[in-house]
C-alpha positions in Angstrom: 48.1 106.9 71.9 46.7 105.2 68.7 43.1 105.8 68.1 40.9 103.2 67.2 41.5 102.4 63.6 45.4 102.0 64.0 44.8 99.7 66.7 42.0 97.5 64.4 44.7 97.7 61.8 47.5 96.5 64.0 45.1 93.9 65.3 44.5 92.3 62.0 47.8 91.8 61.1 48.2 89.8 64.5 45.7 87.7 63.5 47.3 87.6 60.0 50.8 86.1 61.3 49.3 83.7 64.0 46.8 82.9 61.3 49.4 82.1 59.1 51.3 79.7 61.5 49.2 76.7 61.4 48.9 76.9 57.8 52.9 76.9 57.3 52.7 74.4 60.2 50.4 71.8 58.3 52.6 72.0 55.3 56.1 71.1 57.1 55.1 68.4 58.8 54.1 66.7 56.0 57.6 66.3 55.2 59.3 66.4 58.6 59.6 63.4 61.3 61.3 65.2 64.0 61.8 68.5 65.8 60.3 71.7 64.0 61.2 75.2 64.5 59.4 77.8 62.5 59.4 82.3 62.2 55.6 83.1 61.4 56.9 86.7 61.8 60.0 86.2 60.1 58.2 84.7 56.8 55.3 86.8 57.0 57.5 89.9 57.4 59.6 89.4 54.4 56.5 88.0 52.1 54.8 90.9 52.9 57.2 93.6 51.7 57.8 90.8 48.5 53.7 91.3 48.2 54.1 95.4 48.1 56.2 94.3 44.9 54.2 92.4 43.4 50.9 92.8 41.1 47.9 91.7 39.6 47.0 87.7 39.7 50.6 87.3 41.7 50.0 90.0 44.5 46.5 88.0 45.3 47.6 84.9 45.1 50.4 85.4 48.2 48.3 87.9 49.7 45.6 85.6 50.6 47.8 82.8 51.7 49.4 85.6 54.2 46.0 86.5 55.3 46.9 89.9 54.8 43.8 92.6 54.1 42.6 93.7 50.7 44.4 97.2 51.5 47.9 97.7 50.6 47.8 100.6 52.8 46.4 98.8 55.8 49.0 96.1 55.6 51.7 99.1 55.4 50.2 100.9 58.0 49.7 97.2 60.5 53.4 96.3 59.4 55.1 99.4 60.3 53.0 99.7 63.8 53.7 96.0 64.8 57.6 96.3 63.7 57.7 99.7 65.4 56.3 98.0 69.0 58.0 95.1 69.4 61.4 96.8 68.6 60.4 99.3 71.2 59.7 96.1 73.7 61.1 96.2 76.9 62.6 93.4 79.3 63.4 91.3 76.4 65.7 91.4 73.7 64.1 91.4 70.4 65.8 92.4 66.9 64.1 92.2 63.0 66.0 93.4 61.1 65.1 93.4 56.6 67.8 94.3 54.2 67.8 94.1 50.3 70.8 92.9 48.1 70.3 94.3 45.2 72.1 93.4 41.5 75.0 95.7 41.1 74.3 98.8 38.0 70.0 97.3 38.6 67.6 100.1 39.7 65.3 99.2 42.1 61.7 101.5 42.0 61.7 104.6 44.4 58.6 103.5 45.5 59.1 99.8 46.7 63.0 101.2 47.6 60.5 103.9 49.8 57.7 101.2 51.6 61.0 98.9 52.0 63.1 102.1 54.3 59.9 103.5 56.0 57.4 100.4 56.3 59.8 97.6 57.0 62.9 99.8 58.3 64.7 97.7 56.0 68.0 99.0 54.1 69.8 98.0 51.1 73.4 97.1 49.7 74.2 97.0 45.8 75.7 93.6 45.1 78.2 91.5 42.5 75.7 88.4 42.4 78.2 87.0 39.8 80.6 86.9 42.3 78.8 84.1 43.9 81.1 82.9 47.1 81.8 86.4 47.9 78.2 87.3 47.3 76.5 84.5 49.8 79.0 85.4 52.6 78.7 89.2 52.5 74.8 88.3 52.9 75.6 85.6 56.0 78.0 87.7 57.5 75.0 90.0 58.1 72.8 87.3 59.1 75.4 86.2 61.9 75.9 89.5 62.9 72.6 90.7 63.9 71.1 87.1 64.9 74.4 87.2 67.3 75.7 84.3 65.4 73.2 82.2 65.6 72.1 82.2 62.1 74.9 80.3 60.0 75.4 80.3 56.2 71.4 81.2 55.3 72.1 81.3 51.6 74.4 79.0 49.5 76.8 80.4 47.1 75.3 78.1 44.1 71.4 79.4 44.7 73.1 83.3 43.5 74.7 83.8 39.9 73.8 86.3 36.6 70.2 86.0 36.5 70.1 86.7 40.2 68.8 90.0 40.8 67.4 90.8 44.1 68.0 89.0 47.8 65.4 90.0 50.6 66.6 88.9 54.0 64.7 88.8 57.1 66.6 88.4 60.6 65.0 88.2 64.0 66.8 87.4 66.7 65.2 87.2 70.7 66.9 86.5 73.8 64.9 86.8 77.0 65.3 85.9 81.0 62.4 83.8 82.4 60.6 85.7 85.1 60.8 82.6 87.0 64.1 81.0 86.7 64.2 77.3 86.9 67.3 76.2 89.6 70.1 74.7 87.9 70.1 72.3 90.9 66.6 71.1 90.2 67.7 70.1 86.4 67.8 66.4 86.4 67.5 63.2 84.3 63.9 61.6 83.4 62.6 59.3 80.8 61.0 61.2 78.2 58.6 58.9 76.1 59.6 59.7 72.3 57.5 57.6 71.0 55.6 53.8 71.6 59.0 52.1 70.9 61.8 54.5 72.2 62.1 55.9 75.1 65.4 58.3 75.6 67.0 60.0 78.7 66.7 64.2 78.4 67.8 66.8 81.2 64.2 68.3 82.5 64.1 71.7 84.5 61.7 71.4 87.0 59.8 74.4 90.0 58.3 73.9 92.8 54.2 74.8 92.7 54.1 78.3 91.4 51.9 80.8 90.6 54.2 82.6 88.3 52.6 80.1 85.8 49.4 79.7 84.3 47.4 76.8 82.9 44.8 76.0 80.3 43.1 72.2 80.6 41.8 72.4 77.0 39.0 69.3 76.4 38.8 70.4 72.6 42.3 69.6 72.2 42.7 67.1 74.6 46.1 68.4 75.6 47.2 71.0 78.7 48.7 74.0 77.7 50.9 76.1 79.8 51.9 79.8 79.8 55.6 80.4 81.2 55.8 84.7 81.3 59.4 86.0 81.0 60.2 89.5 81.4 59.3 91.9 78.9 55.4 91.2 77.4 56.9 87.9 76.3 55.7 84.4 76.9 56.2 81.1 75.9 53.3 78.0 75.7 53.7 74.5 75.9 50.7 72.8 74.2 51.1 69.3 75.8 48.7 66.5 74.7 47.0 64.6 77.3 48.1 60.7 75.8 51.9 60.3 75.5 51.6 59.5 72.2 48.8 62.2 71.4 50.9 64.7 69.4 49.2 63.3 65.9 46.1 63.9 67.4 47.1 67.2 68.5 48.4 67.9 65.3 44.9 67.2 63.3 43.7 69.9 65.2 46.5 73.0 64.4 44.2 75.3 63.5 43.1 75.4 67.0 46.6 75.0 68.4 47.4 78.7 68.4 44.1 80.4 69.8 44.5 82.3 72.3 42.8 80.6 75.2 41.7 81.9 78.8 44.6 80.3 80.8 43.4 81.0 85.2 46.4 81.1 87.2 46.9 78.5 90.1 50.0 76.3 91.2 51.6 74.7 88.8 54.4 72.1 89.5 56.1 72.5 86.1 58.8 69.5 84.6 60.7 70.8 81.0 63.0 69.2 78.9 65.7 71.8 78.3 66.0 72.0 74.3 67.9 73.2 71.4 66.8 73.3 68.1 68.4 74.4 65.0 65.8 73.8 61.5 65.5 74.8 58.2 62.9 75.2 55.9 62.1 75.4 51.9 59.1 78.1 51.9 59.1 77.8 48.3 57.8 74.3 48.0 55.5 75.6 51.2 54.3 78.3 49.5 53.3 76.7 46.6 51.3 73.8 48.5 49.1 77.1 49.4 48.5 78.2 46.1 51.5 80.5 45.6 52.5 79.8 42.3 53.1 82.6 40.4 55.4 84.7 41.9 57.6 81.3 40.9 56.6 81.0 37.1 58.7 83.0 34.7 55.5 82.8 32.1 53.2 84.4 35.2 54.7 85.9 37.8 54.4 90.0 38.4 57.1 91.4 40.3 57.3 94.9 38.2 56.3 97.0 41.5 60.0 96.0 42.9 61.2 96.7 39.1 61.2 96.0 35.3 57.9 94.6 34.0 56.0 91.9 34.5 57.9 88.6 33.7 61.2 90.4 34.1 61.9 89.1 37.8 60.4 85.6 39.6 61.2 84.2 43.1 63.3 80.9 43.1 64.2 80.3 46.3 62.6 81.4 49.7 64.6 79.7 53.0 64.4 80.1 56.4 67.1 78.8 59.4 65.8 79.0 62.7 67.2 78.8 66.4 66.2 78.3 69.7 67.8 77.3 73.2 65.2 76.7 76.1 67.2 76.7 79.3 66.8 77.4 83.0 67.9 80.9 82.3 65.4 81.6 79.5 65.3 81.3 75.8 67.3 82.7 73.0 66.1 81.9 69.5 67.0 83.7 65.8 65.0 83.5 62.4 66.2 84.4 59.1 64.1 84.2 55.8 65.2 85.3 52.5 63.5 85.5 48.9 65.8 84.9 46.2 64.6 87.2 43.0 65.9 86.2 39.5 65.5 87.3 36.1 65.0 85.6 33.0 65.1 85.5 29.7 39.6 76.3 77.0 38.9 75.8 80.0 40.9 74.6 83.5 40.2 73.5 87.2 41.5 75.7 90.0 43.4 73.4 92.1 47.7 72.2 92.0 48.3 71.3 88.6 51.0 69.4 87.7 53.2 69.9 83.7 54.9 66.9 83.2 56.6 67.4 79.7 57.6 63.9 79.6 55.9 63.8 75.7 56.4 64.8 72.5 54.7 68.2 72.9 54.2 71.7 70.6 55.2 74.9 71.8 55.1 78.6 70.7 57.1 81.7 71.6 55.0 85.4 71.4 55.8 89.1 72.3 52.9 91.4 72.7 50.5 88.5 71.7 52.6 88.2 68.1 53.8 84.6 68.0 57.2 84.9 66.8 58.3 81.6 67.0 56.8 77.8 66.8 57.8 74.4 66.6 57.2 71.1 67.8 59.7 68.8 70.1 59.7 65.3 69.2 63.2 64.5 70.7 64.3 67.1 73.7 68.1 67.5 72.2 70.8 69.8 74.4 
């Protein structure tokens, strides 16, 4: 049992990563038209042992864009009990996994090499980054491996060469079984109302009233949200906006996206596009919309708690690739993030619902309350 203060500490990195999500979530949008997939945990996880590196000016600076706490050993302590439960989740198949590539011949402190093993139960591999094509696949060949091949070719041979010194990786891979499977007979074809000129055919799972299923009718939002369990403490929610062409709307309003709202259970008829999406992302240019800046300036950044001093190493390139497949069986999905390290010179009415998903609508995917995955679907692709 954890006593009080491990669970308050736990808690507030929750908040920290779902916190985190609408932030990120603001930020790609900006620049993205269709279908979004995005690892809170996965970037959060990874920036946070990057932050246990850091110091001074550069350690605040992504510290309070992480929400993390003003306590480097609360965030160690949070980190290693939330990692610790959810790979200790049952019913569901969830992996993180956090490795370091480091510079072949370049010592890495015993204490960041320490929080890394113990913290993050990450590992580490000396590396030839000079040897760039053989470099970038020994690092994807990983990635495949423990995201089950989901996760292809994270890191490009051209981002690694002789200033590179340290690659963090981050790899989270989920598969897990509805505990209501959707009938492969019921699949069918419906319209599915992209947007006010284009309307395109998708394949939509559909159940009869159940109530496996619970429902949220959120005014504030203007938008239905519904909670599909699968087994294991896993979940996922569709946020579906009340207008077929409400999503924007919905969108001005992300902060309040990801609370976690009373949902009451009654029948719900439910009707889902089955989807696939594969995405990635440029944290860096994310990162730095939030005020991260110098952990990417060679004049500023401090990086000497992973090793050298300060101005010795800077961040130039954080990436993510993400995957998910919602299907009558359930959902499998797979994150990976890395940070490149160089040197240089509600409320809801108790009667039959209905969930027609026939709308651009936003969804999230959590274990034990951590959301692990997001995204929106503008185009149901499979």
């Amino acid at each position: 049992m954890e006593d009080m203060t491990d669970v308050d500490v736990t808690k507030e990195f929750v908040e920290a990563n779902n916190s985190f999500l609408p932030s990120i979530y603001k930020e790609i949008v900006k620049e993205e038209k269709g279908n979004v997939l995005v690892s809170p945990l996965s970037a959060e996880t990874i920036l946070a042992l990057t932050h246990s590196g850091c110091r001074g000016e550069t350690a605040e600076e992504l510290r309070i864009a992480l929400h993390l706490p003003d306590d480097p050993a609360k965030i160690q302590s949070a980190v290693k009990a939330v990692l610790s439960d959810l790979k200790t989740n049952e019913g569901c198949k969830l992996f993180i996994a956090n490795k370091m590539y480091i510079k072949k011949d370049f010592s890495i402190n015993d204490e960041f090499q320490k929080t890394a093993n113990t913290v993050y139960f990450g590992d580490s591999e000396n590396i030839d980054f000079t040897m760039n094509e053989r470099a970038a696949e020994t690092i994807n060949s990983w990635v495949e491996k423990v995201t089950e091949n989901k996760i292809k070719n994270l890191i490009q041979s051209q981002v690694l060469n002789n200033l590179t010194r340290v690659i963090l990786v981050n790899a989270l891979y989920f598969k897990g079984a509805w505990y209501q499977k959707f009938s492969l007979t019921g699949t069918k074809k419906i319209k599915f109302y992209k947007s006010k000129n284009e309307v395109v055919k998708v394949d939509a799972m559909t159940s009869e009233p159940s109530k496996n299923y619970t429902i949220c009718i959120c005014k504030e939002l203007n938008a239905k949200l519904l909670e599909l369990p699968m087994h294991g403490d896993a979940s996922m929610v569709i946020v579906l906006p009340d207008k077929r062409h409400g999503l924007a709307d919905l969108e001005s309003k992300i902060d309040k996206v990801f609370f976690p709202y009373r949902f009451y259970s009654t029948e719900v008829k439910v009707l889902l596009p089955k989807f696939k999406i594969e995405h990635q992302i440029d944290f860096s240019a994310v990162l730095q919309n939030l005020g991260v800046r110098r952990i990417f300036s060679e004049d500023d950044a401090d990086l000497s708690g992973i090793a050298g001093e300060k101005g010795d190493l800077v961040v130039n390139a954080v990436l993510q690739k993400t995957f998910i497949d919602v299907s009558e069986e359930g959902v499998e999905a797979a994150s990976a993030t890395n940070v490149a390290i160089s040197v240089f010179y509600s409320s809801a009415k108790k009667r039959r619902e209905k969930f027609i998903a026939d709308h651009p609508f936003i969804f999230y995917l959590k274990v034990k309350n951590v959301i692990i995955f997001a995204g929106r679907v503008i185009e149901p692709c499979y």
